[in-house]
gemmi code that builds the backbone of each chain (N, CA, C; Angstrom):
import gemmi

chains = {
    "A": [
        ("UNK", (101.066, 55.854, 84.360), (100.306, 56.113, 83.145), (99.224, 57.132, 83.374)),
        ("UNK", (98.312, 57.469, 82.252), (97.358, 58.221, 82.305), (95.657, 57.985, 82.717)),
        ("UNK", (95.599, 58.259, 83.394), (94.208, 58.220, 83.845), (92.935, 59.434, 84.453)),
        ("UNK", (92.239, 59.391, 83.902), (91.534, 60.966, 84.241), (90.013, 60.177, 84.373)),
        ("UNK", (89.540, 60.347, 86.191), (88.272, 59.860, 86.330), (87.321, 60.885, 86.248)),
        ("UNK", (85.815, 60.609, 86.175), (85.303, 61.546, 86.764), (83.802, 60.748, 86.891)),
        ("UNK", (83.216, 61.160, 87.933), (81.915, 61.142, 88.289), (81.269, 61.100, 87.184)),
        ("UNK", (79.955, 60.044, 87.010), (79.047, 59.672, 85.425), (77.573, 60.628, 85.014)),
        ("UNK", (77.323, 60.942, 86.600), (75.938, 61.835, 86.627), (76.127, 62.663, 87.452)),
        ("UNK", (75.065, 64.245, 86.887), (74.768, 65.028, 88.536), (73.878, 65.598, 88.016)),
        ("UNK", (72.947, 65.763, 89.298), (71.623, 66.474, 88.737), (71.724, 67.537, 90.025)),
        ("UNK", (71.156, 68.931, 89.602), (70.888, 69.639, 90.612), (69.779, 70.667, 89.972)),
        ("UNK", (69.225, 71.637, 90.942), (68.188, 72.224, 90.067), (68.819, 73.811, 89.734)),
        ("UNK", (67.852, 74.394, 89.020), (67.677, 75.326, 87.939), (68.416, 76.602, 89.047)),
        ("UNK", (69.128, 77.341, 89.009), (69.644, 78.445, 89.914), (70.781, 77.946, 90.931)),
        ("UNK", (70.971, 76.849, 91.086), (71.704, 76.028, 92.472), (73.407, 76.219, 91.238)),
        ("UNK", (74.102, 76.024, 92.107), (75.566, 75.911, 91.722), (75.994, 74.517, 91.650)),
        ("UNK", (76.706, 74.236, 90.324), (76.827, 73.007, 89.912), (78.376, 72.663, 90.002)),
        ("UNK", (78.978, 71.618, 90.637), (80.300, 71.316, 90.797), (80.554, 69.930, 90.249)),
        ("UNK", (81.578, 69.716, 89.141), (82.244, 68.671, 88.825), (82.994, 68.122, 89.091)),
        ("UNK", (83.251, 67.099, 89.382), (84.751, 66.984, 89.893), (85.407, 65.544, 89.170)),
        ("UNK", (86.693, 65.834, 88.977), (87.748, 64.994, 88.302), (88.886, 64.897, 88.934)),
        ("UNK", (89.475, 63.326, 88.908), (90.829, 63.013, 89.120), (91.482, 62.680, 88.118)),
        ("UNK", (92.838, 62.973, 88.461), (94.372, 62.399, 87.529), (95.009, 61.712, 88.315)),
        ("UNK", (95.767, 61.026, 87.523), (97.076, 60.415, 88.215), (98.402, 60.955, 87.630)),
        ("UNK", (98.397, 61.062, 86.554), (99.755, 61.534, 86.141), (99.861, 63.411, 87.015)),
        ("UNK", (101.497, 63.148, 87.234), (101.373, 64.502, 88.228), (102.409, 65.572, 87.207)),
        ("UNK", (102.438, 65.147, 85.725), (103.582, 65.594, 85.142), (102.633, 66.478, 84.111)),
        ("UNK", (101.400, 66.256, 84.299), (99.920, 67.423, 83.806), (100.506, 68.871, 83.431)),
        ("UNK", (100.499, 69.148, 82.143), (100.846, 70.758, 82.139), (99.399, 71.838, 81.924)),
        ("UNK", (98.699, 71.019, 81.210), (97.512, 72.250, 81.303), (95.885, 70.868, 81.645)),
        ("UNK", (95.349, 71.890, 81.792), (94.089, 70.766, 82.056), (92.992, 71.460, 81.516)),
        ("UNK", (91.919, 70.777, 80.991), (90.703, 71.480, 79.973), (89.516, 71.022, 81.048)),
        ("UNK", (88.436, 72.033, 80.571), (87.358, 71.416, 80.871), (86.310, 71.606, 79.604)),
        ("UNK", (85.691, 70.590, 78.829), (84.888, 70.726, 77.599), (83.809, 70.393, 77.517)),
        ("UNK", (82.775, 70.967, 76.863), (81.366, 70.708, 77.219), (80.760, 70.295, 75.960)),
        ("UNK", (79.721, 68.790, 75.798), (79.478, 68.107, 74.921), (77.444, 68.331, 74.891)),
        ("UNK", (77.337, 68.999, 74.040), (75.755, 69.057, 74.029), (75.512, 67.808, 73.119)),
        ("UNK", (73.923, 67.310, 72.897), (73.443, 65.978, 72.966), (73.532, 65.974, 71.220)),
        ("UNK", (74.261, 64.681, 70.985), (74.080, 64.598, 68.903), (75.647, 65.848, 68.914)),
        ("UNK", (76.648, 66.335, 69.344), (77.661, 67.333, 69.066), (79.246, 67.261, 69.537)),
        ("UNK", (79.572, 67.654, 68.744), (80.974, 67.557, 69.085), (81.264, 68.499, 70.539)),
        ("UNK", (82.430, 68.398, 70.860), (83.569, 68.723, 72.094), (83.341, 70.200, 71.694)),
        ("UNK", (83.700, 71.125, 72.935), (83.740, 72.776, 72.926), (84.861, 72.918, 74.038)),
        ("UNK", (85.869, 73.858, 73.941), (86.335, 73.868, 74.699), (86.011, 75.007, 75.790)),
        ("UNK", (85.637, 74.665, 77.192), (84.947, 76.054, 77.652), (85.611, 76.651, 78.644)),
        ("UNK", (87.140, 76.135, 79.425), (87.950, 76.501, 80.296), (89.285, 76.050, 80.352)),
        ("UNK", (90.161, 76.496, 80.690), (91.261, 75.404, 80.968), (92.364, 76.198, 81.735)),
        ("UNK", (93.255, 75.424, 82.746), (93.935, 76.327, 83.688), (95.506, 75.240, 83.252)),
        ("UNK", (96.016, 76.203, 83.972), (97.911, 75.966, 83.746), (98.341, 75.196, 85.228)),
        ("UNK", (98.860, 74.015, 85.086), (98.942, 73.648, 86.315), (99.767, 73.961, 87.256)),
        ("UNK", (100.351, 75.169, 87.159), (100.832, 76.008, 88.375), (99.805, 77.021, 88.514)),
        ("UNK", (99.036, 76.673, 88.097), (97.759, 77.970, 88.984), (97.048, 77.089, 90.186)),
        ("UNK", (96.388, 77.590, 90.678), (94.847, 77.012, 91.838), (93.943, 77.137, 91.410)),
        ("UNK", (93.711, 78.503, 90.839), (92.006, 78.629, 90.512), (92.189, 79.543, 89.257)),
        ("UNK", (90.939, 79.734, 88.934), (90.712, 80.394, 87.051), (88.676, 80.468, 87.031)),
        ("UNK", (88.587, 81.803, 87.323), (87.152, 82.466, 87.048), (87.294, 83.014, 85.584)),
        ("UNK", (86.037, 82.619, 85.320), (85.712, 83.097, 84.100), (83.978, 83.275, 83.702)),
        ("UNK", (83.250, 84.240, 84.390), (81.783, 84.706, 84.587), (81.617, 83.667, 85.354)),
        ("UNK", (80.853, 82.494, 84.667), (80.060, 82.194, 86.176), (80.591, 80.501, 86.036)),
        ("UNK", (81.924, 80.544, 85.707), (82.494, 79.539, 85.855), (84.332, 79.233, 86.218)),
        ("UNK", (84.269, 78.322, 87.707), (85.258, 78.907, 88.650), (85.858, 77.010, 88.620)),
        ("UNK", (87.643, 77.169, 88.042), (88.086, 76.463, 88.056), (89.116, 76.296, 89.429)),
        ("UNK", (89.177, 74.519, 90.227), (89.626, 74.739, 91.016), (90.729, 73.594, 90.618)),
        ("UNK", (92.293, 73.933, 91.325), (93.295, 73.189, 90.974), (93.761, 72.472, 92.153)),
        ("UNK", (93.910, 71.295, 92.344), (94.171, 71.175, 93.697), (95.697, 69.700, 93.315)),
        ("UNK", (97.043, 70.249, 92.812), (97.715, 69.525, 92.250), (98.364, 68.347, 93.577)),
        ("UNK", (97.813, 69.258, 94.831), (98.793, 67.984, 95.580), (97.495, 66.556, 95.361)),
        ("UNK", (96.360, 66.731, 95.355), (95.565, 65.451, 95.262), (95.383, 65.216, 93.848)),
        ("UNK", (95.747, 65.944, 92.990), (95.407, 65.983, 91.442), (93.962, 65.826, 91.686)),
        ("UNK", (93.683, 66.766, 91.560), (91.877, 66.944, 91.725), (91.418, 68.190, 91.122)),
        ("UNK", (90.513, 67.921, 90.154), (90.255, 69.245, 89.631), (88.953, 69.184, 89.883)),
        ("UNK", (88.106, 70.492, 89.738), (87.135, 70.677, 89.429), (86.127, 71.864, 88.689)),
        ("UNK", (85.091, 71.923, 88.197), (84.570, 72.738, 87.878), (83.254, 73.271, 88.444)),
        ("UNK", (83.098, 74.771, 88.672), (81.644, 75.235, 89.816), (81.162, 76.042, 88.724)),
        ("UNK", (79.799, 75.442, 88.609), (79.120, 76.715, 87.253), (77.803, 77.328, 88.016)),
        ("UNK", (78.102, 78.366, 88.422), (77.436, 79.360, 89.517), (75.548, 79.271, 88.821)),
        ("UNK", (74.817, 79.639, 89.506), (73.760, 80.071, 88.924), (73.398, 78.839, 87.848)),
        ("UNK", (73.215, 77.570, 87.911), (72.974, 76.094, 86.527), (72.150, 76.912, 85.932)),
        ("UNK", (71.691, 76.916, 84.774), (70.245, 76.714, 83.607), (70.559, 75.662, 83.256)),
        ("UNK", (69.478, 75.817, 82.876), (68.998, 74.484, 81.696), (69.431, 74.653, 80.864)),
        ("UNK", (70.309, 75.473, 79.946), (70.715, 75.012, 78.809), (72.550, 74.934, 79.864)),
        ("UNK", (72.847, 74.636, 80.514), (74.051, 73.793, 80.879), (74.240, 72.478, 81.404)),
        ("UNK", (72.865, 72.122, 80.854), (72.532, 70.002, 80.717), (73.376, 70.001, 79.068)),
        ("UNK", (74.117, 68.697, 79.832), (75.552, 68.552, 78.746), (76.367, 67.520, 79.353)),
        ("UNK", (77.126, 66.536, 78.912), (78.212, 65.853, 79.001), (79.019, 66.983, 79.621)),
        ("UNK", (80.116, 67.578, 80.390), (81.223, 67.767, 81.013), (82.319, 66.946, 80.794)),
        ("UNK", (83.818, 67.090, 80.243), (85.185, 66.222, 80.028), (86.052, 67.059, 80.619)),
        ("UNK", (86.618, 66.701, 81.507), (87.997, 67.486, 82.226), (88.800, 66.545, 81.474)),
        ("UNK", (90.421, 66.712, 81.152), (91.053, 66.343, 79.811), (91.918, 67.090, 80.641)),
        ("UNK", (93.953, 66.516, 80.324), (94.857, 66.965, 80.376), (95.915, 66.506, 79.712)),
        ("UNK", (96.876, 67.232, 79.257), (98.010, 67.272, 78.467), (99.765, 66.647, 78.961)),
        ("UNK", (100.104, 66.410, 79.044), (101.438, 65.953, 79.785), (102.770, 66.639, 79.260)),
        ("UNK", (103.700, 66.931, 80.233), (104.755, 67.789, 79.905), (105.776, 66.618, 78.753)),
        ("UNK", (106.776, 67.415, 78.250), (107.252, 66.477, 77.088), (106.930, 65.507, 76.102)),
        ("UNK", (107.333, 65.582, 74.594), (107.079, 65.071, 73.859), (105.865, 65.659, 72.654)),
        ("UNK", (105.412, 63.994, 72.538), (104.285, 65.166, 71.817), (102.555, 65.148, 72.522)),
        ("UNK", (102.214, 66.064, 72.586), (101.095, 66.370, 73.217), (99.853, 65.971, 73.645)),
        ("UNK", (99.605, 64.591, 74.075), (98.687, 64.008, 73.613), (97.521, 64.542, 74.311)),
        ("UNK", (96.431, 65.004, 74.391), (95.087, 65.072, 75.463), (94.580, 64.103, 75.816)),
        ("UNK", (94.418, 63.529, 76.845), (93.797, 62.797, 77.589), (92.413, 62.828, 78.374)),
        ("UNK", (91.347, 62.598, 77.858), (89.725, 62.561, 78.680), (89.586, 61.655, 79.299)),
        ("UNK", (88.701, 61.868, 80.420), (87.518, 61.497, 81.108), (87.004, 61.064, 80.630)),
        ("UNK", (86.127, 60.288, 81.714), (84.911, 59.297, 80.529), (84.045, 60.390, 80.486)),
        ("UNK", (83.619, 61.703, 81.552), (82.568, 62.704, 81.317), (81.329, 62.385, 82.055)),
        ("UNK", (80.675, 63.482, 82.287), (80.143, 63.860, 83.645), (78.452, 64.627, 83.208)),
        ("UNK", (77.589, 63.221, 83.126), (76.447, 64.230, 82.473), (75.665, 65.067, 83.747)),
        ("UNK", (75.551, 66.496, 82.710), (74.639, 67.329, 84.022), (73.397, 67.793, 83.552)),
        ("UNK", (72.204, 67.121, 84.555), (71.100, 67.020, 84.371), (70.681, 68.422, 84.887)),
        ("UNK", (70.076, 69.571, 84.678), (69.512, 70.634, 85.413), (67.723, 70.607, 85.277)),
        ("UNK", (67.200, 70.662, 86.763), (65.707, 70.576, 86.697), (65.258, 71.509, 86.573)),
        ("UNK", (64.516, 72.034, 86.251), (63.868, 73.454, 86.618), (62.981, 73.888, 87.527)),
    ],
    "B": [
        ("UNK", (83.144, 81.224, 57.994), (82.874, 81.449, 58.768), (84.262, 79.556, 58.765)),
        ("UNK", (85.342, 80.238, 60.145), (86.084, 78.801, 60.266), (85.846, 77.669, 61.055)),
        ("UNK", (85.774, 76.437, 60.497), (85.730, 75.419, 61.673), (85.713, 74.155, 60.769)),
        ("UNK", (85.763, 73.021, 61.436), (85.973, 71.599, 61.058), (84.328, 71.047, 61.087)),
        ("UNK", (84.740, 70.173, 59.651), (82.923, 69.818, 59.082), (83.651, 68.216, 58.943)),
        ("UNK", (82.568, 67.957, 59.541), (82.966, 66.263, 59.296), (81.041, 65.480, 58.496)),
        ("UNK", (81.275, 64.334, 57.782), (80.283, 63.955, 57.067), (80.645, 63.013, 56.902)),
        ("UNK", (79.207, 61.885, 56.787), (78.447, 62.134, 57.378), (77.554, 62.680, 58.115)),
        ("UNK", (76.671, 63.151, 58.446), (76.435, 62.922, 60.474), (75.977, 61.256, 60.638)),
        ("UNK", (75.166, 60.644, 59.796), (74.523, 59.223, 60.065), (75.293, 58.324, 59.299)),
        ("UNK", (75.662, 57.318, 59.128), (76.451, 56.427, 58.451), (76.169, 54.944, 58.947)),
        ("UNK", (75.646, 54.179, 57.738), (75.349, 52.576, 58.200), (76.188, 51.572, 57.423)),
        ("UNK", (76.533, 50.707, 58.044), (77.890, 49.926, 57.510), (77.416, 48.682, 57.319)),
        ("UNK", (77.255, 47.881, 56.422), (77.416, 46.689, 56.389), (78.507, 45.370, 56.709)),
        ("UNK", (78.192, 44.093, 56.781), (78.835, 43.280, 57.204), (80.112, 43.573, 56.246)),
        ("UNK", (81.133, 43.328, 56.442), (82.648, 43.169, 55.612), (83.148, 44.500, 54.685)),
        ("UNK", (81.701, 45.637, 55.024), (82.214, 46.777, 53.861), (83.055, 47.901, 55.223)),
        ("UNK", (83.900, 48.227, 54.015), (84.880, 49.404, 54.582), (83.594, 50.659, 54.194)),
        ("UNK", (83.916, 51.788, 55.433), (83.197, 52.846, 55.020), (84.231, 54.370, 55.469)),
        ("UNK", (84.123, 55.060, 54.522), (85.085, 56.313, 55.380), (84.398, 57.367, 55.465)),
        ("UNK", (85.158, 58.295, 56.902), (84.511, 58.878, 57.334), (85.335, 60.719, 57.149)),
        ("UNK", (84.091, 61.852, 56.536), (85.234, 62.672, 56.091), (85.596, 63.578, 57.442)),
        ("UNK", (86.634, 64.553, 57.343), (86.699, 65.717, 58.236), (87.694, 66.811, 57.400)),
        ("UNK", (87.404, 67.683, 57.706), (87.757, 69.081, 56.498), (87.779, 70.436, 57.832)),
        ("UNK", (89.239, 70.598, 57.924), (89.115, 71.907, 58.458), (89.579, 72.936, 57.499)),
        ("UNK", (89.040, 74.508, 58.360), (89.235, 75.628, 56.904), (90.310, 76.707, 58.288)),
        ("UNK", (90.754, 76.217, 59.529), (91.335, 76.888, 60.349), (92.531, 76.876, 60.259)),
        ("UNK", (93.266, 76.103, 59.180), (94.953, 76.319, 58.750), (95.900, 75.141, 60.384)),
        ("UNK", (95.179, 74.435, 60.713), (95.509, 73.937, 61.832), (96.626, 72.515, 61.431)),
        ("UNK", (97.469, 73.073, 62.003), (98.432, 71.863, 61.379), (98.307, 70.365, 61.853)),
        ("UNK", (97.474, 69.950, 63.337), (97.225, 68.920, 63.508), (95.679, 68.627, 63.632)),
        ("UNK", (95.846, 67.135, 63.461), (94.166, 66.701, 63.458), (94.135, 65.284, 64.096)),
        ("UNK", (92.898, 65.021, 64.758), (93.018, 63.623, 65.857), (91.638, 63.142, 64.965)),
        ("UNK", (91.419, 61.500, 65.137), (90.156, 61.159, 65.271), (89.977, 60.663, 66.970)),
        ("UNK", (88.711, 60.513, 67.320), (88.323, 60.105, 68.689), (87.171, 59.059, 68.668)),
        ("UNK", (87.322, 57.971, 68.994), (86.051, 57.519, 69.071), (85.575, 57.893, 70.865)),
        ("UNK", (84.421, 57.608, 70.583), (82.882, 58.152, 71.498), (82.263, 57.299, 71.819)),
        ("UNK", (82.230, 55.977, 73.387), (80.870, 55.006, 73.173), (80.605, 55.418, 74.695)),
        ("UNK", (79.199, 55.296, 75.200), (78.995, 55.883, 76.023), (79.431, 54.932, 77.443)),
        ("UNK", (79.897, 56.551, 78.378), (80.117, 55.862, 79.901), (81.743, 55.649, 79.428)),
        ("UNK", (82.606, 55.774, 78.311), (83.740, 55.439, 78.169), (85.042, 56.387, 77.864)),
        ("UNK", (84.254, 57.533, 77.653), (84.865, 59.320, 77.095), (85.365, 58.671, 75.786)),
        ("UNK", (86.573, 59.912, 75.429), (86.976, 59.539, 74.021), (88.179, 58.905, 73.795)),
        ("UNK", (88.083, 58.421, 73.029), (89.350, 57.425, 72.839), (90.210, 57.565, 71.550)),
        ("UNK", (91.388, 57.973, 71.084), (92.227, 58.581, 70.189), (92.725, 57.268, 69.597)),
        ("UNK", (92.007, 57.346, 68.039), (92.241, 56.260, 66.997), (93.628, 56.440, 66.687)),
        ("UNK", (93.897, 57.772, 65.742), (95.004, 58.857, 64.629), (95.326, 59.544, 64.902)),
        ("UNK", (95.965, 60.491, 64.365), (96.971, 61.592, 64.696), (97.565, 61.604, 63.842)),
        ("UNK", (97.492, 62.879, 63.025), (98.077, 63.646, 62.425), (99.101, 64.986, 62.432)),
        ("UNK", (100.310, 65.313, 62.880), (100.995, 66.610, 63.385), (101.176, 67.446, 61.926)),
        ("UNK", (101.393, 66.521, 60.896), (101.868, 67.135, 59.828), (101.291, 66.739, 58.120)),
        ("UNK", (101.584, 66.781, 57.220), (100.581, 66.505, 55.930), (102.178, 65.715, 55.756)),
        ("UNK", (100.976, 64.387, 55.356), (101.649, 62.885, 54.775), (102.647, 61.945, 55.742)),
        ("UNK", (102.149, 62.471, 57.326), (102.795, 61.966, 58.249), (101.647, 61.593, 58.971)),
        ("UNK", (101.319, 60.623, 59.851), (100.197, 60.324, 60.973), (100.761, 58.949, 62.089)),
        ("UNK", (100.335, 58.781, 62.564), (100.715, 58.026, 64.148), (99.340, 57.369, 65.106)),
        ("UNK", (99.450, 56.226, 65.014), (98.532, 55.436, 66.198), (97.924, 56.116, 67.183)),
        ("UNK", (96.728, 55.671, 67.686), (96.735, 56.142, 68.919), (96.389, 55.123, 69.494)),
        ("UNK", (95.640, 55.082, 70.484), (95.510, 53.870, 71.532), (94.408, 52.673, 70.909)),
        ("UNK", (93.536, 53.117, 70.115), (92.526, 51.997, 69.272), (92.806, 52.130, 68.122)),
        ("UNK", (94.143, 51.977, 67.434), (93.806, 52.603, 65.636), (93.577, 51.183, 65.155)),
        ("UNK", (93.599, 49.270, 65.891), (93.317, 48.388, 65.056), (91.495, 48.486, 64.533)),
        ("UNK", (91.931, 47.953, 62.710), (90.920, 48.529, 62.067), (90.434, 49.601, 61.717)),
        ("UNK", (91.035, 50.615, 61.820), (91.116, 51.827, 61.591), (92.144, 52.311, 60.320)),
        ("UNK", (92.210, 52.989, 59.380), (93.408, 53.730, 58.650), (92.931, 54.982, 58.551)),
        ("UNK", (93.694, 56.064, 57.991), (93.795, 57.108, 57.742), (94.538, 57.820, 56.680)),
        ("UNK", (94.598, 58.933, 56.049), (95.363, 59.430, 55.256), (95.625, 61.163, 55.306)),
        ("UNK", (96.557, 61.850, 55.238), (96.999, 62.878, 55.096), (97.325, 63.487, 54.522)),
        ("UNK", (96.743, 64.054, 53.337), (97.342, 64.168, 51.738), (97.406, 65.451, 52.016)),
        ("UNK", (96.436, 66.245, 52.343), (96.475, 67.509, 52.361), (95.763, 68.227, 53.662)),
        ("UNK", (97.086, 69.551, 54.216), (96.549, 69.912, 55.323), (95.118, 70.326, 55.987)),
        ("UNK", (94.153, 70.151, 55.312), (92.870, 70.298, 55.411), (92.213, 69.083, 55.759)),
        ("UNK", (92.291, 67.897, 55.383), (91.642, 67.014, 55.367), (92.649, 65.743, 55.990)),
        ("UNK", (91.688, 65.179, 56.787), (91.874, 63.988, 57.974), (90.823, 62.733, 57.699)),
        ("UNK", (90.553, 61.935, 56.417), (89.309, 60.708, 56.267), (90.097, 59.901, 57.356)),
        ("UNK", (89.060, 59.253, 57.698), (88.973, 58.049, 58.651), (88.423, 57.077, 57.792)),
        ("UNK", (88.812, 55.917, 57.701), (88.492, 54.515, 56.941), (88.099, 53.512, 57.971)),
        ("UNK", (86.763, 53.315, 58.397), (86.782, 51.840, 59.121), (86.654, 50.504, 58.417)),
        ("UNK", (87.615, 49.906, 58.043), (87.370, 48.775, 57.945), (86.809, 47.862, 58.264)),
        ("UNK", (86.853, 46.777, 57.517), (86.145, 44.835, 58.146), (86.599, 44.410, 58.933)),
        ("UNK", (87.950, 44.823, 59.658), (88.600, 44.538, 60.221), (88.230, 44.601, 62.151)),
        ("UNK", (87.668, 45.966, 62.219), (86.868, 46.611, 62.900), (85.554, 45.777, 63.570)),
        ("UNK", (85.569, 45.204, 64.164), (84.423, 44.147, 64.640), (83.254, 44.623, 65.691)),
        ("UNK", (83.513, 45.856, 66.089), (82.754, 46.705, 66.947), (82.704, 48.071, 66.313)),
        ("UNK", (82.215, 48.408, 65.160), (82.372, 49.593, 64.949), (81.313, 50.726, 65.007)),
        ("UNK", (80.552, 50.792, 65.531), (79.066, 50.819, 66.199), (79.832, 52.361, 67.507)),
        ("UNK", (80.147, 53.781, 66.928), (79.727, 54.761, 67.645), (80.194, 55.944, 67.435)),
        ("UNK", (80.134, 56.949, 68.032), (80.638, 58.463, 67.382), (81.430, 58.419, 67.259)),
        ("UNK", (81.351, 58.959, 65.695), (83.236, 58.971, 65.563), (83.230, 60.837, 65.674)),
        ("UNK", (84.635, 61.164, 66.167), (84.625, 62.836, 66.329), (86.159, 63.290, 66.164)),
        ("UNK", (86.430, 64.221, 64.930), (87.488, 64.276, 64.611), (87.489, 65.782, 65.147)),
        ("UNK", (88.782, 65.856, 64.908), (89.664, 67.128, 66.115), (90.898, 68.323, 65.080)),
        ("UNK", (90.902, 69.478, 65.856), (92.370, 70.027, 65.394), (92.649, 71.177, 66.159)),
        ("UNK", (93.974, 71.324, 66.214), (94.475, 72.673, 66.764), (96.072, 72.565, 66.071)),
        ("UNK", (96.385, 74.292, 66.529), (97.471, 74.534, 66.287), (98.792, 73.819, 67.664)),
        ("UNK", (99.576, 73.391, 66.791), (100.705, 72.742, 67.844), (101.580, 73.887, 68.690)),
        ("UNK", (100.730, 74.046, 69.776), (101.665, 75.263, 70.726), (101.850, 74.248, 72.068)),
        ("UNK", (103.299, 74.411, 72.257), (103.826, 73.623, 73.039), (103.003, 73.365, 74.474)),
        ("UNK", (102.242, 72.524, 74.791), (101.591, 72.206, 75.797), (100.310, 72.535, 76.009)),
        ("UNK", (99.480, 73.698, 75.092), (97.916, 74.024, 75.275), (97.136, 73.344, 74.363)),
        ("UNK", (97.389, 72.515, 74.490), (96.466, 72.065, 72.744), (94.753, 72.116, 73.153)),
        ("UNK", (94.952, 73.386, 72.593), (93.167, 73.454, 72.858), (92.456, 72.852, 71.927)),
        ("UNK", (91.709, 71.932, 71.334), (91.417, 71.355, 70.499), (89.782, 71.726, 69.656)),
        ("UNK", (89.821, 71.992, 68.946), (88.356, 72.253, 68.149), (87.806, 70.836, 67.626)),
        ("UNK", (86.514, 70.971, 67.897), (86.194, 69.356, 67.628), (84.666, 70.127, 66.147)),
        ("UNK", (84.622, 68.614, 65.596), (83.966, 68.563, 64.642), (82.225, 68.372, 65.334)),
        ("UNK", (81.257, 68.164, 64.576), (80.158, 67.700, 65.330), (79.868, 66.247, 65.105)),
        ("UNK", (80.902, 65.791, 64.892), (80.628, 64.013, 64.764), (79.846, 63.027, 63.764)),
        ("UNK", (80.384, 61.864, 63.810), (79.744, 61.016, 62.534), (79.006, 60.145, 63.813)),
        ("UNK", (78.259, 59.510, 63.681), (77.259, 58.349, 64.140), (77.016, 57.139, 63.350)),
        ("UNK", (78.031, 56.216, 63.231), (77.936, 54.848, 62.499), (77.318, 54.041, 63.366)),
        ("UNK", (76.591, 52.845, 62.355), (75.767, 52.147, 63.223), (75.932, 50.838, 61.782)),
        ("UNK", (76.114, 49.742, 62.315), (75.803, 48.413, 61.441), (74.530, 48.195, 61.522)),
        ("UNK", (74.503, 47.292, 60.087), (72.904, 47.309, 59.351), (73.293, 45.882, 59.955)),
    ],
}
model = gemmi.Model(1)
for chain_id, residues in chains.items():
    chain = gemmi.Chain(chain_id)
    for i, (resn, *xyz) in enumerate(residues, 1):
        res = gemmi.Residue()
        res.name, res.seqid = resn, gemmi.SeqId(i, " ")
        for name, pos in zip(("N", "CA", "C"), xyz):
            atom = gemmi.Atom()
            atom.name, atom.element = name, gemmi.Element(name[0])
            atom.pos, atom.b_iso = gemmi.Position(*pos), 0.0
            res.add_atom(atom)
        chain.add_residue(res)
    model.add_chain(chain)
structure = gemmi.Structure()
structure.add_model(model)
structure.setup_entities()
């Protein structure tokens, strides 16, 4: 079945590089999201890689695929403060119909 | 300017009353999800909608209904039935492309019992 963990908190400070990290179990994953939830707001979608890739840059945010442990993660280079937010890594499963699957989500505290 | 408006944002429910909850996209998106939201638990998929006047369970839809009349609009109905209904509700849509479903989310309702 489906299951997508992830770490509940991370705090790091203002300039430092911030890494998320999430597990799956299902290994039949065709794409995987990563979505970012500001406080009182709905879901954004802010990355997402194909699970025959490894990795996926996109400015200052570097997706890593690691399908033999089903381990994903996300590195957001350079934190601010306005990237304090809930984090959801979320994935899709091959055949049928499409369902997305979240994380419980990953709040990131940035200090200044 | 396109995107999904859901209303509420605050919503208070009384003992035994049904209350519904709206969502309205203007992005031509042929499917639409609701999600509930309680914290420490991520989201959890009430409905599902792929098509207009068709919809499908998801993993919490007891106490829950829905309707699909028209491709724009996705209400959520919580019922009396519903004995915990106490948290964000956050409705969803994208276009059905085989395996990316990137999903656009609404900015959420916030029910709370009186």
């Amino acid at each position: 079945g489906e299951d997508v963990e992830q770490s509940l908190f991370l705090s790091v400070r203002e300039g430092d590089s911030s890494v998320i990290n999430c597990t799956y179990t299902d290994s039949s994953s065709t794409y995987l999201y990563w979505y970012k939830q500001e406080p009182g707001a709905g879901l954004q979608l802010l990355t997402y890689i194909f699970s025959n890739m490894d990795m996926k840059q996109d400015q200052r945010l570097t997706v890593l695929l690691n399908k033999k442990d089903k381990h994903l993660s996300l590195r957001i280079a350079d934190t601010q403060t306005g990237d304090s937010a809930i984090y959801f890594c979320a994935e899709t499963l091959s055949g049928g119909y499409q369902k997305v699957t979240f994380g419980t989500g990953t709040k990131l505290q940035v200090i200044p | 300017d396109g995107g999904i408006t859901q209303s509420p944002k605050y919503l208070f429910r009384k003992e035994g009353q049904n209350v519904t909850l709206s969502c309205e996209q203007n992005l031509n998106h042929d499917a639409m999800y609701w999600y509930r939201q309680d914290p420490g638990q991520g989201l959890r998929l009430i409905y599902y909608s792929q098509i207009v006047n068709d919809f499908q369970k998801g993993d919490i839809a007891e106490g829950y209904s829905v309707s699909r009349e028209k491709k724009e609009s996705f209400p959520l109905t919580v019922t009396s039935a519903q004995k915990n209904p106490t948290a964000f509700y956050l409705c969803a849509s994208t276009n059905l492309t085989w395996g990316n479903e990137k999903l656009f989310f609404g900015s959420g309702t916030q029910l709370s019992v009186l």
